[in-house]
SERO-755325 format. One record per residue (C-alpha): x, y, z; chain; residue in one letter; residue number from 1. Coordinates in steps of 0.02 Angstrom, whole numbers, m for minus. Example, Ala and Ser with C-alpha at 12.3 -4.5 7.8 and 13.67 -1.06 7.14 Angstrom:
+--------+--------+--------+--------+--------+-----+
!     px !     py !     pz ! chaine ! residu ! num !
+--------+--------+--------+--------+--------+-----+
!    615 !   m225 !    390 !      A !      a !   1 !
!    684 !    m53 !    357 !      A !      s !   2 !
+--------+--------+--------+--------+--------+-----+
//
This chain:
+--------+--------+--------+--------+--------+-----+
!     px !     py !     pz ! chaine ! residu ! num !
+--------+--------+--------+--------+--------+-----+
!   3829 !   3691 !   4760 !      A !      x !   1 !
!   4002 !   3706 !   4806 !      A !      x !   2 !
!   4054 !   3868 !   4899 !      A !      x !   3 !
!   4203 !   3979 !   4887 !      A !      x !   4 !
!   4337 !   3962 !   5020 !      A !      x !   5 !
!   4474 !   4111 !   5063 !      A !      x !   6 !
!   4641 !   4092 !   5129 !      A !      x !   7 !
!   4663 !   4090 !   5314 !      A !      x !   8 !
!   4795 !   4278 !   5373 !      A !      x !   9 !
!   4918 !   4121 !   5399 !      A !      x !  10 !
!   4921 !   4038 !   5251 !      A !      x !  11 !
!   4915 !   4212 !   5128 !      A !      x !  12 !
!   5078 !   4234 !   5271 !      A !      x !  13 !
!   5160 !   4084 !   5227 !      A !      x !  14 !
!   5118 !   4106 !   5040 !      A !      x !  15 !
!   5209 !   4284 !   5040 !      A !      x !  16 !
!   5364 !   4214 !   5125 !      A !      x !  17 !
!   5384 !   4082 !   5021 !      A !      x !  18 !
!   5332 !   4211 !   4849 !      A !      x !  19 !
!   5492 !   4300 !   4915 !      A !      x !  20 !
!   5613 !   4160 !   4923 !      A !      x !  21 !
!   5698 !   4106 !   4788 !      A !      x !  22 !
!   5626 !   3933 !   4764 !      A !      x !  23 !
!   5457 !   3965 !   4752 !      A !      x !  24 !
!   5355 !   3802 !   4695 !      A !      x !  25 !
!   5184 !   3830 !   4652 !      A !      x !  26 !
!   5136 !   3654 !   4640 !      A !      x !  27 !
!   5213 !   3632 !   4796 !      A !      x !  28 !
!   5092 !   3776 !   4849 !      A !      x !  29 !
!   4939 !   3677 !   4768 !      A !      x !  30 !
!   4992 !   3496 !   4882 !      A !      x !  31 !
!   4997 !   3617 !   5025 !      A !      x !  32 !
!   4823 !   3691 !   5007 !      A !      x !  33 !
!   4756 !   3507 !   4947 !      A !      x !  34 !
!   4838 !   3437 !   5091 !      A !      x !  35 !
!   4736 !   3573 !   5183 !      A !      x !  36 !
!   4563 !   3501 !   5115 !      A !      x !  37 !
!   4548 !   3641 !   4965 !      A !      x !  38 !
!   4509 !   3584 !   4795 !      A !      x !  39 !
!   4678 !   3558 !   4669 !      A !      x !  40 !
!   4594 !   3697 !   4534 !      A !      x !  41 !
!   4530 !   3806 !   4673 !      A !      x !  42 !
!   4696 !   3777 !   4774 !      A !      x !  43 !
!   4782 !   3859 !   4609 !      A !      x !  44 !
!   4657 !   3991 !   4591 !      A !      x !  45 !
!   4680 !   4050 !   4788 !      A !      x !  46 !
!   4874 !   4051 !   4745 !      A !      x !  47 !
!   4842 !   4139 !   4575 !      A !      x !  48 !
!   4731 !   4275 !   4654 !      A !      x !  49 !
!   4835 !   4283 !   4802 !      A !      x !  50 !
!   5018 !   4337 !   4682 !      A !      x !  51 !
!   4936 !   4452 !   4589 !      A !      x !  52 !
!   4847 !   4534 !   4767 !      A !      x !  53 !
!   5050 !   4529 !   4813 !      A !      x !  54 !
!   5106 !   4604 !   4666 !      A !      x !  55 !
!   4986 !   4745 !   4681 !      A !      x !  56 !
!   5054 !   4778 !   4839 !      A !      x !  57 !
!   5232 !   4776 !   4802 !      A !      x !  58 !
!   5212 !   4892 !   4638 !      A !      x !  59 !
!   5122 !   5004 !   4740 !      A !      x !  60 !
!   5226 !   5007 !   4872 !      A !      x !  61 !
!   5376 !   5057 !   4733 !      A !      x !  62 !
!   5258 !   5192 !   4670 !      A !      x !  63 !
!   5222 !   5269 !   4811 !      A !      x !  64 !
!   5399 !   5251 !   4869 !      A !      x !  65 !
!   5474 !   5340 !   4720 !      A !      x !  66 !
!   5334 !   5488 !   4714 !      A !      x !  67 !
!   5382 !   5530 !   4894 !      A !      x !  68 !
!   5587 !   5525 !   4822 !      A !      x !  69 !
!   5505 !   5637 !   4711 !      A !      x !  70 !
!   5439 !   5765 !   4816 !      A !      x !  71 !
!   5579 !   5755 !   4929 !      A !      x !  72 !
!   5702 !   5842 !   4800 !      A !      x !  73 !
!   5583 !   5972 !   4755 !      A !      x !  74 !
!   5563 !   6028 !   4940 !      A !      x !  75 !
!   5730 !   6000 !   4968 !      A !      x !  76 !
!   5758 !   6138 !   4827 !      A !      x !  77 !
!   5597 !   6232 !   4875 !      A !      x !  78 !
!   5709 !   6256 !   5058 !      A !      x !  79 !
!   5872 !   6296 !   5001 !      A !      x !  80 !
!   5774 !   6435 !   4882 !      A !      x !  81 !
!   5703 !   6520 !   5028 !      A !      x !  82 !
!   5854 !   6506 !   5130 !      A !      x !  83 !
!   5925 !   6615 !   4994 !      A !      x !  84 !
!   5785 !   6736 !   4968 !      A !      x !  85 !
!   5856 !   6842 !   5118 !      A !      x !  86 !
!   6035 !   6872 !   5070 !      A !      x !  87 !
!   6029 !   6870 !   4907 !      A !      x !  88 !
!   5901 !   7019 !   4893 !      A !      x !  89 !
!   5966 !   7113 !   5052 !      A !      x !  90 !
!   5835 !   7097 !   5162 !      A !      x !  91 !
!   5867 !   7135 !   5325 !      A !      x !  92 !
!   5701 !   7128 !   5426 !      A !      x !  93 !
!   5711 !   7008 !   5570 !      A !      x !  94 !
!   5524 !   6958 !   5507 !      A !      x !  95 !
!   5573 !   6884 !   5347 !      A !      x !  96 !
!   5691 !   6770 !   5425 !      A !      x !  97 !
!   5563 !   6713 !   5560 !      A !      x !  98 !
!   5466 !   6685 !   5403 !      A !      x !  99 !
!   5577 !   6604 !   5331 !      A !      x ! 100 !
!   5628 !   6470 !   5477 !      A !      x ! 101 !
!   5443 !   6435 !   5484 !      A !      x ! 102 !
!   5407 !   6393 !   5267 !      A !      x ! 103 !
!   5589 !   6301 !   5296 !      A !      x ! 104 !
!   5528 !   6185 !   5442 !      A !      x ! 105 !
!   5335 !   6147 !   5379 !      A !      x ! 106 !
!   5404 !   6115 !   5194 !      A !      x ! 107 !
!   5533 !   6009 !   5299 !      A !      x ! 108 !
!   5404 !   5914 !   5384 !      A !      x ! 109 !
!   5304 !   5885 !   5233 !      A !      x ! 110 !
!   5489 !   5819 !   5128 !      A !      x ! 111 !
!   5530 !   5703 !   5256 !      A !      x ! 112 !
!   5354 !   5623 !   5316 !      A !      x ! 113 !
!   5430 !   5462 !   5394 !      A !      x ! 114 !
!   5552 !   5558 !   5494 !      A !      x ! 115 !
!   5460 !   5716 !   5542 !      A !      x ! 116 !
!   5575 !   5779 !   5685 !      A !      x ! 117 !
!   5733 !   5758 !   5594 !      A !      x ! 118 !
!   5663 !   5848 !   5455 !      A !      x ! 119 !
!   5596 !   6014 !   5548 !      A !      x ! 120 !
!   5752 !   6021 !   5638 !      A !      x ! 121 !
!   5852 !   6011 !   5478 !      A !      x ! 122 !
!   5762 !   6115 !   5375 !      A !      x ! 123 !
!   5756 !   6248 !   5493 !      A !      x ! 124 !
!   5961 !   6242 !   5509 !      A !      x ! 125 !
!   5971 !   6304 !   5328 !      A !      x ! 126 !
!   5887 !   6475 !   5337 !      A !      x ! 127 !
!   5973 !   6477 !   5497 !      A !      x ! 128 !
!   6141 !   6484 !   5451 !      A !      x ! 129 !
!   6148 !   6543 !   5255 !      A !      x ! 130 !
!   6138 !   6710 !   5303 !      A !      x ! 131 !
!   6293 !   6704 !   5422 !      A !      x ! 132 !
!   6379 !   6581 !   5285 !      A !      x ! 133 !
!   6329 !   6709 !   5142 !      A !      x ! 134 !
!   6394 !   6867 !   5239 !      A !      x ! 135 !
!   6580 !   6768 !   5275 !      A !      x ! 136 !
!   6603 !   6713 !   5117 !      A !      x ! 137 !
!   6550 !   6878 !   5016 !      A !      x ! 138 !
!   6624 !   7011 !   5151 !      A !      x ! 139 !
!   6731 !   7128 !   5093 !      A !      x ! 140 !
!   6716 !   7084 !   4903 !      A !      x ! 141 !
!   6656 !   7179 !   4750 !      A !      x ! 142 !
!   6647 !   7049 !   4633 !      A !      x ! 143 !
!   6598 !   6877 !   4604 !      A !      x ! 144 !
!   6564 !   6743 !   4491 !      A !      x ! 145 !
!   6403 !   6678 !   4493 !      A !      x ! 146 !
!   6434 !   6499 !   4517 !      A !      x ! 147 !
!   6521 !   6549 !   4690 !      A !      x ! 148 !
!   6332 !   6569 !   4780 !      A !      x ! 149 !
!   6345 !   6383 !   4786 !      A !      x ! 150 !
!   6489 !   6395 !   4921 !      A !      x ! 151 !
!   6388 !   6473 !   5056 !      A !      x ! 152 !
!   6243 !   6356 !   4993 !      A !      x ! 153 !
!   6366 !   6215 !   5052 !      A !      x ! 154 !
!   6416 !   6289 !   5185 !      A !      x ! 155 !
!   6247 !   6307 !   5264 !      A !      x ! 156 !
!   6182 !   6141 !   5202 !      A !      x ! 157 !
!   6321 !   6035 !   5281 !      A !      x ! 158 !
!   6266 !   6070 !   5450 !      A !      x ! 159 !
!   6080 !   6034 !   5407 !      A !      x ! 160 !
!   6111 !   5880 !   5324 !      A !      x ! 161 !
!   6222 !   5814 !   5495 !      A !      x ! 162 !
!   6098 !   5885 !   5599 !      A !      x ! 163 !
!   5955 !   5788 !   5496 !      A !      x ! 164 !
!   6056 !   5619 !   5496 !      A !      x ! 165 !
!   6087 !   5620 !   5699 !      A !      x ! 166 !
!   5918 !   5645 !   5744 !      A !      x ! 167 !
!   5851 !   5502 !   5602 !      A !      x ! 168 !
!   6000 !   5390 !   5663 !      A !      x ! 169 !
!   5942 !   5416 !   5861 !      A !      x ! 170 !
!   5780 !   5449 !   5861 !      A !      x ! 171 !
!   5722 !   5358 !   5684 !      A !      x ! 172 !
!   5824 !   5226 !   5702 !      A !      x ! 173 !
!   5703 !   5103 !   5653 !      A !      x ! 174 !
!   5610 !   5197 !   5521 !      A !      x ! 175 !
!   5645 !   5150 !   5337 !      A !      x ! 176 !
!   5648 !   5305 !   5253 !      A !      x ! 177 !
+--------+--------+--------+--------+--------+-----+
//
C-alpha cells in the first residue's frame, strides 16, 4: 500500500520561484523531487497539482485585483456626485455639507481599502473645496455652458488627488495598491 506524500512549505516555495522564472524545467523539477526520495510519476503529479494550485492563485489574485479597480471608479464618481449635490442645487444648510464630508470619507474608505487613511482624507477634500471652487468660478455670471461644471470639478479634485498621493507615498509607502 503505498501512501500519498505532500510537498514540504519549502519545496511548493522553491517550486513557485522557479514557476516564475523564465526557464522553468519540469523535468528538472521531477530529478529534484526524485532526488528527494518521491516517486518519478508521483514527483510529476505533486508538480502538476502544485501549477495548477499556483495558477488558481494568480487568476484570482487578477480577479480580485481588477473588481476592486472596478469599484474604485464607481466611488470615485459616487464622490465627486455628492460633492456636487450642494452647489449645484443651492443648498445652503451647513448640515448637508457635514453630510456630505461624512458619505465622501466612508465611500472613500471603502474605494481605497489598501490605503484607508489616504483615502478618507482625500475624499473628504472634495466636498470640501467644490463649493468654494464652484462659487469662484460661477460668481458674477448669468450664463454658462454646461460642459464648464467640469472646471470647478477640476479644480476641487486636484487638491484631493495630491492630498491622496502624499499620504499613500508617506504613510503607504509599502502598500501595493
Amino acid at each position: 500500500m503505498s501512501r500519498t506524500r505532500t510537498l514540504t512549505p519549502q519545496q511548493k516555495d522553491e517550486l513557485r520561484q522557479s514557476f516564475t522564472q523564465g526557464g522553468f524545467s519540469a523535468e528538472a523539477a521531477i530529478l529534484k523531487l526524485v532526488a528527494e526520495g518521491y516517486e518519478p510519476e508521483e514527483a510529476k503529479a505533486l508538480i502538476v497539482a502544485e501549477f495548477k494550485e499556483y495558477k488558481t492563485e494568480v487568476f484570482n489574485r487578477v480577479v480580485n485585483r481588477n473588481n476592486s479597480e472596478e469599484a474604485r471608479k464607481g466611488l470615485t464618481i459616487l464622490i465627486m456626485m455628492i460633492s456636487v449635490i450642494g452647489p449645484l442645487f443651492d443648498i445652503t444648510s451647513p448640515l448637508w455639507y457635514i453630510v456630505a464630508i461624512a458619505a465622501s470619507g466612508i465611500t472613500g474608505y471603502f474605494a481605497f481599502k489598501t490605503k484607508p487613511i489616504a483615502g478618507v482624507l482625500g475624499s473628504i477634500i472634495m466636498p470640501i473645496v467644490f463649493p468654494f471652487a464652484y462659487n469662484f468660478y460661477f460668481s458674477g455670471r448669468t450664463s454658462f455652458i454646461r460642459i464648464e461644471m467640469l472646471i470647478p470639478i477640476f479644480i476641487a479634485a486636484v487638491p484631493a488627488f495630491i492630498i491622496y498621493y502624499i499620504i499613500s507615498k508617506t504613510v503607504y509607502a509599502k502598500v501595493e495598491d
